[in-house]
C-alpha positions as CSV (number, residue, x, y, z in Angstrom):
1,X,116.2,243.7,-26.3
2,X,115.1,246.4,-28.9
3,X,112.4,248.7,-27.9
4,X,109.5,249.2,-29.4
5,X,109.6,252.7,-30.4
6,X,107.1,256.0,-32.2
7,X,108.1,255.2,-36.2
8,X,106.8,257.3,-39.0
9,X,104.7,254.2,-40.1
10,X,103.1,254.1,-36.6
11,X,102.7,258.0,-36.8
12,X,100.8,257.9,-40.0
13,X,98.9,254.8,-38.9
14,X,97.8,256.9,-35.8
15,X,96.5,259.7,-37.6
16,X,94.4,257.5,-40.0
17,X,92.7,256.1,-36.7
18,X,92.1,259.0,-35.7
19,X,91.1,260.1,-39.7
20,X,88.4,257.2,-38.7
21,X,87.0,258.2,-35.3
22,X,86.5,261.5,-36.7
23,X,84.2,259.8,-39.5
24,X,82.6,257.7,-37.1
25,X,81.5,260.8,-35.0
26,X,80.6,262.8,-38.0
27,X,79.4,260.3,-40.0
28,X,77.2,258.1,-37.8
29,X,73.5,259.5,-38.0
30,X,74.0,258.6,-42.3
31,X,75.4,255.1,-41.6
32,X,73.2,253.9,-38.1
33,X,70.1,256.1,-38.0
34,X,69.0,255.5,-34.7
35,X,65.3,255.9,-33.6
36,X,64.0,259.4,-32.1
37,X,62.6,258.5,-29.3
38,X,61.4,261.2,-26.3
39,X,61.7,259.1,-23.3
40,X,59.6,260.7,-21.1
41,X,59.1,258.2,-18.6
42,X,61.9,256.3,-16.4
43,X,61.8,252.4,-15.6
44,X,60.5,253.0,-12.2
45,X,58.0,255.7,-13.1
46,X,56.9,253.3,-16.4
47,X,56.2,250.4,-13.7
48,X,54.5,252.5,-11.5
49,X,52.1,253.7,-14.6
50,X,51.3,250.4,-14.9
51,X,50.6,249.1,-11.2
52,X,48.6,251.8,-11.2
53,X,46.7,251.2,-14.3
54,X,45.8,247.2,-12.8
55,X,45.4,248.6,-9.3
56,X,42.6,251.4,-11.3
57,X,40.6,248.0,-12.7
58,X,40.6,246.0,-9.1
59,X,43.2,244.0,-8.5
60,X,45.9,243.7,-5.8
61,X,49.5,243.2,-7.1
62,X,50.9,243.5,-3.9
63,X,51.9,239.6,-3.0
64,X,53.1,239.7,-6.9
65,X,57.0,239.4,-8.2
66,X,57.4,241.7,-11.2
67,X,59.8,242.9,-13.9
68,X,60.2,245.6,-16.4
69,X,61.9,245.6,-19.6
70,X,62.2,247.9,-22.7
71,X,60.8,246.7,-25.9
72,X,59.6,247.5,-29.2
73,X,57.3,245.9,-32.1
74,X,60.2,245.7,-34.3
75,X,58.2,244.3,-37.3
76,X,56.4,247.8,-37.2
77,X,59.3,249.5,-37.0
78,X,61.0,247.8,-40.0
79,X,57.8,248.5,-42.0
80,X,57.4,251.7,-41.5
81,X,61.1,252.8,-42.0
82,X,60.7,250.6,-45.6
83,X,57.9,252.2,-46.8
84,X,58.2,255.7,-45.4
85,X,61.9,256.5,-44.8
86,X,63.6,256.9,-41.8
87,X,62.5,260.9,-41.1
88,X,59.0,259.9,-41.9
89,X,59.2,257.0,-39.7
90,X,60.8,258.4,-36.7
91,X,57.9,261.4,-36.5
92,X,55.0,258.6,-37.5
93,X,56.6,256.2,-34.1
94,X,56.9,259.5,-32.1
95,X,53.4,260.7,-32.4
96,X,50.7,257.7,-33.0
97,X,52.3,254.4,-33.9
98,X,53.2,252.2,-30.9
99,X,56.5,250.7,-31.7
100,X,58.6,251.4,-28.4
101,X,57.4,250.6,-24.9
102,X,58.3,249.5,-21.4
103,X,56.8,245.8,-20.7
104,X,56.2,245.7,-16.9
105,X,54.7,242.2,-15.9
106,X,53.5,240.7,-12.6
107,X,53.7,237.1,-11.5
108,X,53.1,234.6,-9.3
109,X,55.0,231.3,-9.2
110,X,52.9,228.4,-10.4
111,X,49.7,230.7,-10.7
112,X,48.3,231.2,-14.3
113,X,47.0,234.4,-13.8
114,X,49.5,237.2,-13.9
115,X,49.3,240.9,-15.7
116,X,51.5,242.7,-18.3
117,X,51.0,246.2,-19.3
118,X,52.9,248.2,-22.1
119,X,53.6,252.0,-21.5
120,X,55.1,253.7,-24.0
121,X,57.8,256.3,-24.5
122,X,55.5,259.3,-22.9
123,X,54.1,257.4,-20.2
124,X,50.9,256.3,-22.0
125,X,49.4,253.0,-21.5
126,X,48.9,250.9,-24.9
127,X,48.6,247.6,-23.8
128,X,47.4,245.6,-21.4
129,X,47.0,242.1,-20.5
130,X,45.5,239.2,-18.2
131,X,46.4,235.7,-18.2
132,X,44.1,233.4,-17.0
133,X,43.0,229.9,-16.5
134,X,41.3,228.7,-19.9
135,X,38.6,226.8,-17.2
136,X,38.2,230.0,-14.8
137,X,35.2,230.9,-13.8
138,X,33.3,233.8,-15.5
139,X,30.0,235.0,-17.2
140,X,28.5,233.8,-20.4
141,X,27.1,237.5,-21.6
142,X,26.3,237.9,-25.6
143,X,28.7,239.2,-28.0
144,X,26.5,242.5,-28.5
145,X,26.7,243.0,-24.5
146,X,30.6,242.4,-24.4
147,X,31.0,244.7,-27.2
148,X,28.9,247.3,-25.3
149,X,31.8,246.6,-22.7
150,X,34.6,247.1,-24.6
151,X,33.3,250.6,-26.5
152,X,32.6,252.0,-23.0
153,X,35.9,250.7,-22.0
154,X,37.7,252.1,-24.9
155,X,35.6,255.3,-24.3
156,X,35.9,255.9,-20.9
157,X,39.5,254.3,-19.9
158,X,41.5,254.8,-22.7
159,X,39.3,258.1,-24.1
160,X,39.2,256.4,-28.0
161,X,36.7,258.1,-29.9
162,X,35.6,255.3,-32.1
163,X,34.1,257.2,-34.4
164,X,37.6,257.2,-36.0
165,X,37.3,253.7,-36.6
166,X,35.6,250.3,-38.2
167,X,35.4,247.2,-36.7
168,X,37.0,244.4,-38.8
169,X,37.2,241.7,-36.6
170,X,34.7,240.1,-33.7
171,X,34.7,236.8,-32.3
172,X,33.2,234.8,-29.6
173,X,34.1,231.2,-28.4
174,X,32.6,229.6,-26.1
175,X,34.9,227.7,-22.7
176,X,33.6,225.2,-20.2
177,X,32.9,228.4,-17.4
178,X,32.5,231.0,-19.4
179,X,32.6,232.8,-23.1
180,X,35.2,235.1,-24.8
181,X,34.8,237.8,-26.9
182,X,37.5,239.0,-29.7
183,X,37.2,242.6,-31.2
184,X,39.5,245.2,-33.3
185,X,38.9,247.6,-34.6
186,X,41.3,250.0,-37.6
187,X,41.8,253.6,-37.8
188,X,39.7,254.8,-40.5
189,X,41.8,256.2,-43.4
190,X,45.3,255.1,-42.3
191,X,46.9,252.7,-44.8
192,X,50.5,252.1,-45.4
193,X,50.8,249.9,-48.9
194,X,53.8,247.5,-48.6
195,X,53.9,247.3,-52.5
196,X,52.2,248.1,-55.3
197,X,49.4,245.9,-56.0
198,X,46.4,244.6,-53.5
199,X,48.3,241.1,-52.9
200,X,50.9,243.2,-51.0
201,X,48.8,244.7,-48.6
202,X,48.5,247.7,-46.2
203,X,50.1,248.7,-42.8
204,X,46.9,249.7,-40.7
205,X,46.5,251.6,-36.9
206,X,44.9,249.1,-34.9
207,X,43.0,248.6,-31.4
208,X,41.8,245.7,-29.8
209,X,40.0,244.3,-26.6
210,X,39.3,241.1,-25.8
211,X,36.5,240.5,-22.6
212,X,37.2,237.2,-20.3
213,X,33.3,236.7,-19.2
214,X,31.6,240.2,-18.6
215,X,35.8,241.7,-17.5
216,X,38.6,243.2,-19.5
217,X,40.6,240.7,-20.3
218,X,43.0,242.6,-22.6
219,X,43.4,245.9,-24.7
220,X,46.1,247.0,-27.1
221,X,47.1,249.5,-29.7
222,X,49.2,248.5,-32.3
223,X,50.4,248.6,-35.8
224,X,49.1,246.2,-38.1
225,X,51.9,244.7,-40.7
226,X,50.7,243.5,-43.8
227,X,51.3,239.6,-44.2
228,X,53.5,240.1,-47.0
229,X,55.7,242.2,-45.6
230,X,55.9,239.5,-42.7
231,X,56.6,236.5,-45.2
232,X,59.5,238.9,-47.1
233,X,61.1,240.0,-43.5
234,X,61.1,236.5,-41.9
235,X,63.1,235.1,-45.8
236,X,65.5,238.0,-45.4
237,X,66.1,237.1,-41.6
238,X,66.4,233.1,-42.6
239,X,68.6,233.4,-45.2
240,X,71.0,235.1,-42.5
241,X,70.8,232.6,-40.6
242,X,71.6,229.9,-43.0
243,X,74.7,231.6,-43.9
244,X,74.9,231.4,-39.9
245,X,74.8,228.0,-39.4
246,X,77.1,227.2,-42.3
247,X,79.6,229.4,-40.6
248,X,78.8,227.7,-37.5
249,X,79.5,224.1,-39.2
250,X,83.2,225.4,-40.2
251,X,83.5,226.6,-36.8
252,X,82.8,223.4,-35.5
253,X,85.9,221.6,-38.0
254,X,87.7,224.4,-35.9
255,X,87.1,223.2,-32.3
256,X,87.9,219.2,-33.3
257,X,91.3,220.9,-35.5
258,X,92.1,222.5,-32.0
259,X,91.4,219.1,-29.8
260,X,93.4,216.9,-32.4
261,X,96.5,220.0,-32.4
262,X,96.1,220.2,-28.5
263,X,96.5,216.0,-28.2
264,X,99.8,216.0,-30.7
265,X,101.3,218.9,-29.4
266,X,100.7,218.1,-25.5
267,X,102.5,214.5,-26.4
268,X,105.3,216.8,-27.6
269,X,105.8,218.7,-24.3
270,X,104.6,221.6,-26.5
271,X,101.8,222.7,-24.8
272,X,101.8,225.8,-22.1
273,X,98.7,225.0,-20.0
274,X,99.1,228.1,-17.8
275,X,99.0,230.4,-20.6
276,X,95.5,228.4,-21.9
277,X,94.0,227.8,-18.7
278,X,94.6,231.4,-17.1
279,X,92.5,233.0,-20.6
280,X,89.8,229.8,-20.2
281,X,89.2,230.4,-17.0
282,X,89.1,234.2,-17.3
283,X,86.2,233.7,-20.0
284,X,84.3,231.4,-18.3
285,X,84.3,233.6,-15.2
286,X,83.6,236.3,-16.9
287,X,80.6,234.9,-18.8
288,X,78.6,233.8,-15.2
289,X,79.3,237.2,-14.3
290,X,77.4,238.3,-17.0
291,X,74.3,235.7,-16.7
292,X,74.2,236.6,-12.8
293,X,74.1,240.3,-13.3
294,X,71.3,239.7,-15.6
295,X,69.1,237.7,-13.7
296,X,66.4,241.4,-13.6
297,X,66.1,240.3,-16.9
298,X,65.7,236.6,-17.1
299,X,62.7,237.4,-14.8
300,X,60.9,238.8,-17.0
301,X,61.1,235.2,-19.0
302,X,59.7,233.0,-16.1
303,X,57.4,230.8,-17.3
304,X,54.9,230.4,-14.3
305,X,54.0,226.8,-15.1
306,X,57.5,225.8,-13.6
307,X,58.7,226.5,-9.7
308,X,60.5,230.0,-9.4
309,X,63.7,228.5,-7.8
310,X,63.9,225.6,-10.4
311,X,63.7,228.4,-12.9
312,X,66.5,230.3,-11.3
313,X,67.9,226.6,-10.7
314,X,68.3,226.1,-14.4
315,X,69.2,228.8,-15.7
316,X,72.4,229.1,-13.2
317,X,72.9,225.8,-14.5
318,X,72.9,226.6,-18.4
319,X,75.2,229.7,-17.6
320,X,77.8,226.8,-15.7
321,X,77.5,224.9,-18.6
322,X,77.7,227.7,-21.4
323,X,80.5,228.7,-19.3
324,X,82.4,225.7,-19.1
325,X,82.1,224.9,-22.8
326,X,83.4,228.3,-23.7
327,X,86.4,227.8,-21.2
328,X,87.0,224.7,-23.0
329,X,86.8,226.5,-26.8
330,X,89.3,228.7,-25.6
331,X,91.2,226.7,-23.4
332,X,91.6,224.3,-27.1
333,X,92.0,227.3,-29.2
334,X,94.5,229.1,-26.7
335,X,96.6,226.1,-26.1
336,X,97.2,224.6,-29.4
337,X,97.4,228.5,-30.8
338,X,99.7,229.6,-28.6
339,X,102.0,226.7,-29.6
340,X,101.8,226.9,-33.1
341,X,102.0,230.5,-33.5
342,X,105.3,230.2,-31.3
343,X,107.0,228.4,-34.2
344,X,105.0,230.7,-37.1
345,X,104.5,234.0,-35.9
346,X,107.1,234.3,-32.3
347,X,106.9,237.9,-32.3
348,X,103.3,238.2,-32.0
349,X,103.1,236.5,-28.2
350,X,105.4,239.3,-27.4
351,X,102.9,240.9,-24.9
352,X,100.8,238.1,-24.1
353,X,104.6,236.5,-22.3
354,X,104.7,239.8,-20.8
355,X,101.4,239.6,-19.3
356,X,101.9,235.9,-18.2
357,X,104.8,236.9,-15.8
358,X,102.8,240.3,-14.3
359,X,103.9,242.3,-16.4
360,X,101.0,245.0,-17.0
361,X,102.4,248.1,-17.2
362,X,105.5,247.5,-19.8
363,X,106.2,248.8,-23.0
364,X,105.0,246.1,-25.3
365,X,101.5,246.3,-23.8
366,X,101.6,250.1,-24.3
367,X,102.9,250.1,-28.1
368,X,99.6,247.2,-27.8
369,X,96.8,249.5,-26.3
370,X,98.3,252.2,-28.8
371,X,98.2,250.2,-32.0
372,X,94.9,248.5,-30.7
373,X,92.9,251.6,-30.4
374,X,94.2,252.8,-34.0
375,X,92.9,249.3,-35.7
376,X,89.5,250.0,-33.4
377,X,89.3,253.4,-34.9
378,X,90.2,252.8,-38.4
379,X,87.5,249.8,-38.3
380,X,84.6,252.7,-36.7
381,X,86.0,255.2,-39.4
382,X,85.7,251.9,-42.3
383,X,82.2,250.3,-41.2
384,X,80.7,253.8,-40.8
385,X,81.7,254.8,-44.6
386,X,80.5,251.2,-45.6
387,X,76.9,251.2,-44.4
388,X,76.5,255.2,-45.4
389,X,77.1,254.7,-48.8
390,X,75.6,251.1,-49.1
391,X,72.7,252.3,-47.6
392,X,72.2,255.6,-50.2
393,X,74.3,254.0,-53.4
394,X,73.9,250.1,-53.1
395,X,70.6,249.3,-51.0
396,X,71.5,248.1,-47.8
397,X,69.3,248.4,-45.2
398,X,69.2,247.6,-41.8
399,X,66.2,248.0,-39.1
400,X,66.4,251.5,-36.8
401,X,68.6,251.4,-33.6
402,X,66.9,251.9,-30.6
403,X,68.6,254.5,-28.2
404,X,68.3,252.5,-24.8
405,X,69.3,249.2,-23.9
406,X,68.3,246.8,-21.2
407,X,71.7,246.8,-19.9
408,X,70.4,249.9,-17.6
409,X,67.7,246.8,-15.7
410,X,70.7,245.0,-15.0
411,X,72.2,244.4,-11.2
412,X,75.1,246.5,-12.3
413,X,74.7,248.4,-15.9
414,X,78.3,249.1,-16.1
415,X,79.4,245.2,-16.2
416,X,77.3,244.4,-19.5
417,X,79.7,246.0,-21.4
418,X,82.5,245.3,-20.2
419,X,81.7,241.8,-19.6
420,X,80.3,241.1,-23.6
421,X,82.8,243.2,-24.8
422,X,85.9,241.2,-23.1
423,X,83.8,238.0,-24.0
424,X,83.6,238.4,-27.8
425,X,87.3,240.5,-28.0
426,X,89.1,237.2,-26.5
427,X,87.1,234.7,-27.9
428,X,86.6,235.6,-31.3
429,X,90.1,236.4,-31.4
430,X,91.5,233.2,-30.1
431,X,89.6,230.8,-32.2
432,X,89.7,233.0,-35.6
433,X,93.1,234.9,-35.6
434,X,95.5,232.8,-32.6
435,X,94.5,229.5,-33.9
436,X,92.6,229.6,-37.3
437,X,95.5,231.6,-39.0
438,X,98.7,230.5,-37.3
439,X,97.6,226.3,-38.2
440,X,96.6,227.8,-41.7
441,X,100.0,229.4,-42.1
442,X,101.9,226.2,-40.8
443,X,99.8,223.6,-43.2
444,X,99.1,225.8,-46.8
445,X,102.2,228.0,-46.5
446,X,99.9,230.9,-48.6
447,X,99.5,233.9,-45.6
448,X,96.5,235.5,-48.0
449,X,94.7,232.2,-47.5
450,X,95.5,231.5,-43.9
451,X,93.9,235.3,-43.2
452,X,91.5,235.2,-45.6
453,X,89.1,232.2,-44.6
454,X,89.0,232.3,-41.2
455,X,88.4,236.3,-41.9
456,X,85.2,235.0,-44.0
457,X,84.3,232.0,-41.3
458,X,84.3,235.0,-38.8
459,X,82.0,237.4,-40.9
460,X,79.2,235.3,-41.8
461,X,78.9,233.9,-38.5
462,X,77.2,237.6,-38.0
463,X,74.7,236.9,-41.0
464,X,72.0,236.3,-38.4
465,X,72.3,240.0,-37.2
466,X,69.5,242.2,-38.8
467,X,71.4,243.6,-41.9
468,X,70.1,243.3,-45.4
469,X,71.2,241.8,-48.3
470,X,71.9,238.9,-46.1
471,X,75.5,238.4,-46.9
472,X,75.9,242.3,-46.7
473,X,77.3,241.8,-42.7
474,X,79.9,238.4,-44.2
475,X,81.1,241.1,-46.8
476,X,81.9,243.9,-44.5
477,X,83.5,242.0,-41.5
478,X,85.4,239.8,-43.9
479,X,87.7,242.6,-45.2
480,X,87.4,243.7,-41.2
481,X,88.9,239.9,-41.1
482,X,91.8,240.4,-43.0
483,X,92.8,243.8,-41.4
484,X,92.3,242.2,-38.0
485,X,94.2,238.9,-39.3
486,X,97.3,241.5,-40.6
487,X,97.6,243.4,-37.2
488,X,97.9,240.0,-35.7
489,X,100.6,238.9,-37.7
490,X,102.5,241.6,-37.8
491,X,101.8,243.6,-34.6
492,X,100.3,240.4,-32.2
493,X,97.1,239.1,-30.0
494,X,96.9,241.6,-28.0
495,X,97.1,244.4,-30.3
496,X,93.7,242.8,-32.2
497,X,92.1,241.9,-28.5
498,X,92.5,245.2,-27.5
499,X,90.9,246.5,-30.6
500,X,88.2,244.0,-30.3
501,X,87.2,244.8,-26.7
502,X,86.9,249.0,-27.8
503,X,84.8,248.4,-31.2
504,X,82.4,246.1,-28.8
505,X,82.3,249.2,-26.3
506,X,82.2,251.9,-28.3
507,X,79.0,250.4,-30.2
508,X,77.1,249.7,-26.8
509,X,77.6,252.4,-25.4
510,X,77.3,255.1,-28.5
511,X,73.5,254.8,-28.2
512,X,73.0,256.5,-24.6
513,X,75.7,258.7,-25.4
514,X,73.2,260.1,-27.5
515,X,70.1,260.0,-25.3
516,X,68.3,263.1,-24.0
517,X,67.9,261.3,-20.7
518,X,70.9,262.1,-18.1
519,X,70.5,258.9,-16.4
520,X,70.9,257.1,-19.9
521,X,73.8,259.5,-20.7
522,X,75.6,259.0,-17.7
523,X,75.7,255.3,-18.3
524,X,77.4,256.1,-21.7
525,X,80.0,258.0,-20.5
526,X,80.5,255.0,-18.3
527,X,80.9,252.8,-21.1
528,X,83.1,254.8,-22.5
529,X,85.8,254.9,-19.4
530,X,85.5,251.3,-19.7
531,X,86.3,251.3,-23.8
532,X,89.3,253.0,-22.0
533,X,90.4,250.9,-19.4
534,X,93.3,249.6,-21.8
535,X,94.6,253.3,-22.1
536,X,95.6,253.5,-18.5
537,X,98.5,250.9,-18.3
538,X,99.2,251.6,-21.8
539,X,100.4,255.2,-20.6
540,X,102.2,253.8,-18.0
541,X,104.0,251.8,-19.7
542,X,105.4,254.2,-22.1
543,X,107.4,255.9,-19.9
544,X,109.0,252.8,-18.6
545,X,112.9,251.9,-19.3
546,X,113.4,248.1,-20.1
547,X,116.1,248.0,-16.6
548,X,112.3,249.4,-14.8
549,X,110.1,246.6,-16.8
550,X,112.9,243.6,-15.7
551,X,112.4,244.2,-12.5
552,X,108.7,244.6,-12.3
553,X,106.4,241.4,-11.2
């Protein structure tokens, strides 16, 4: 058998991958501005901000469960970086608009009552929160008394000098065991105008406290957005998921195209269930690994009306069932597509047979990895020129990257990544390139047609992600689509997985590679050894003779 070999065309495709990392290093900041955020403050010291803060007004948390996760008010944060730009935007959410925060809760199962509090990036508390029975007992003081209450409160706790501020809104209403009261108050002389014209409305710098009875029953500083700006964001974000859900539908005629292949071709004797089933189980496996090493975070989304192990009960249910229905996607997708693209494109299951019978470290998985991480560097080195001249020359906009992820909460940080990364690299690939294009080829005979619309099923199934125009993301990733759908043809599935798998990785992990924080940093680098991970047998297998790869198992 010929051996794959280093050809002039692979040199020069090579150096254009690398051409492309380079402009994705150099070139990021322009195309993905990401917010500047100091974090001061750890998880664990942000929680213990909080307890403290609760402990501070009276109350014992210590028979409590609680969680902590890292937030933002992203409405804010789209508003501001709009109407101000993002340099402007970054220094206004650095130094007095709360956008970013840690969201520490504690909870009891079946118990109403429970207690959030928001800290933000410098460890200062900006929100706070009780939840309590609507019929719990408390005192029915005036409105003038509670707002005596919440001035002193505002005053003495959170040392607000009110004189910097006008009350716009104050409410009472009256429950069966006690009365509420309602107030906020704006920061004098801070407006942001949407638009031009009064109907558009102003951004304004907010406070407000509410008082359960004659206690604090909540507090919180935040950025008013003008409803205007709301109704324009929330038709930008629809009209995304439209083109989503479309998508979706086509992907649906993809899964019964799949089901009828699999039930023709398994009545042939055509079908290799080993080859389906090993890449079905793999994902589902892979996907309950990822639910269970999330569960710190699906705490924090207990509702405390329902039993805590029924919660837990349910939700390791819905991650079986997620799981099994993605098994079954790809074990349809991977078993009718490995059959048909056996008779269209033979050369392309190459590595995948390979593989199958152990073999890891070979050649053909090697001239794979290589050819893998070029298309996953020409696609950072594409996408990165895309968005840094749409966003200067054409309009496009999308909302401000945060610089940590939640990923850190998790049991293990380090399996997020690789777990969504191997998740959406052999999935997306099966059902849009293994499938999608080798059926296409065998039934319209046209290869630009059999690449090109499961290329554009693909990208707008991303419209629902936060970039605008709406169809800006279906655009972008359906050129992607047809470079993807070209490496599959000509170089195979596991040259496009592999490239899959290291875009996914690289663009987690690029945020705390950036981070001030060592812990967050660390955890980058760590992403990146896994973006890696196909480099190792990949070397390995270069240096192998075909008499070595025969015999290996």
């Amino acid at each position: 058998m010929k051996k794959d070999h280093f050809t002039l065309g692979l040199i020069v495709l090579i150096a254009l991958g690398l051409a492309g990392l380079f402009v994705f290093v150099k070139l990021y900041d322009s195309a993905f501005p990401t917010a500047s955020i100091d974090l001061k403050v750890s998880r664990k010291e942000a929680q213990e901000i909080a307890q403290e803060y609760v402990e501070s007004m009276g109350f014992d948390l210590g028979s409590y469960n609680s969680s902590i996760i890292f937030g933002s008010h992203g409405s804010a944060a789209v508003f501001l970086e709009r109407t101000q730009g993002m340099e402007k935007a970054n220094e206004l959410m650095r130094r007095e608009v709360p956008v970013w925060r840690w969201e520490a809760r504690w909870f009891k199962p079946l118990q109403k009552e429970e207690f959030k509090v928001f800290v933000d990036p410098s460890g200062r508390v900006i929100g706070f929160r009780r939840e309590i029975e609507e019929d719990a007992k408390g005192a029915n003081i005036e409105q003038e008394k509670a707002l005596r209450l919440a001035e002193r409160f505002l005053a003495d706790v959170e040392k607000i000098d009110l004189g910097q501020y006008e009350m716009v809104e104050a409410s009472s209403e009256k429950r069966k065991n006690r009365t509420d009261h309602h107030f906020v108050w704006k920061r004098r002389g801070y407006e942001i105008k949407w638009k031009e014209g009064e109907e558009a409305g102003v951004g304004t710098l907010r406070v407000g406290v509410d008082v359960w009875g004659d206690r604090i029953g909540s507090f919180r500083r935040f950025f008013n957005v003008p409803e205007k700006f709301q109704r324009d964001y929330k038709k930008a974000i629809s009209t995304g998921q439209l083109l989503g859900i479309v998508s979706f539908a086509f992907m649906v005629l993809i899964f019964f195209g799949a089901l009828a292949m699999v039930i023709i071709k398994s009545r042939a004797g055509e079908i290799r269930w080993k080859f389906a089933l090993v890449f079905g189980i793999t994902v589902s496996m892979l996907w309950i690994a990822m639910h269970l090493n999330s569960i710190p975070m699906i705490k924090a989304a207990y509702p405390t009306q329902m039993g805590y192990g029924t919660f837990m009960g349910i939700q390791l249910v819905l991650a079986f069932i997620v799981a099994l229905i993605y098994g079954l996607l790809i074990l349809l997708t991977g078993a009718s597509g490995d059959s048909i693209t056996r008779e269209t494109y033979p050369k392309s299951m190459s590595t995948v047979n390979s593989l199958l019978k152990g073999r890891i470290v070979s050649r053909d998985f090697a001239f794979s990895s290589v050819r893998g991480y070029t298309l996953a560097f020409l696609f950072c080195g594409y996408i990165t020129l895309f968005y840094m001249i749409g966003r200067k020359a054409l309009g496009i906009w999308m909302p401000v990257q945060s610089p940590y992820s939640n990923m850190l909460g998790t049991v293990l940080p380090f399996i997020y990544p690789l777990t969504i990364s191997l998740l959406a690299a052999v999935s997306e690939e099966f059902i849009f390139r293994f499938f999608s294009i080798s059926i296409l080829k065998r039934y319209l005979k046209i290869t630009f047609l059999a690449l090109l619309i499961p290329a554009a099923i693909w990208a707008f199934a991303h419209s629902g992600t936060q970039v605008f125009p709406a169809y800006v993301r279906g655009v972008e990733l359906t050129v992607a689509g047809l470079a993807f759908g070209y490496f599959f043809i000509k170089y195979g599935l596991m040259t496009v997985i592999i490239a899959h798998y290291v875009i996914d990785a690289i663009f987690i992990g690029i945020p705390l590679l950036r981070s001030e924080n060592s812990y967050f940093l660390i955890s980058g680098i760590i992403v990146v050894i896994l973006a890696a991970l196909p480099a190792i047998p990949a070397f390995l297998g270069l240096g192998r003779t075909e008499m070595a790869e025969s015999g290996f198992s």
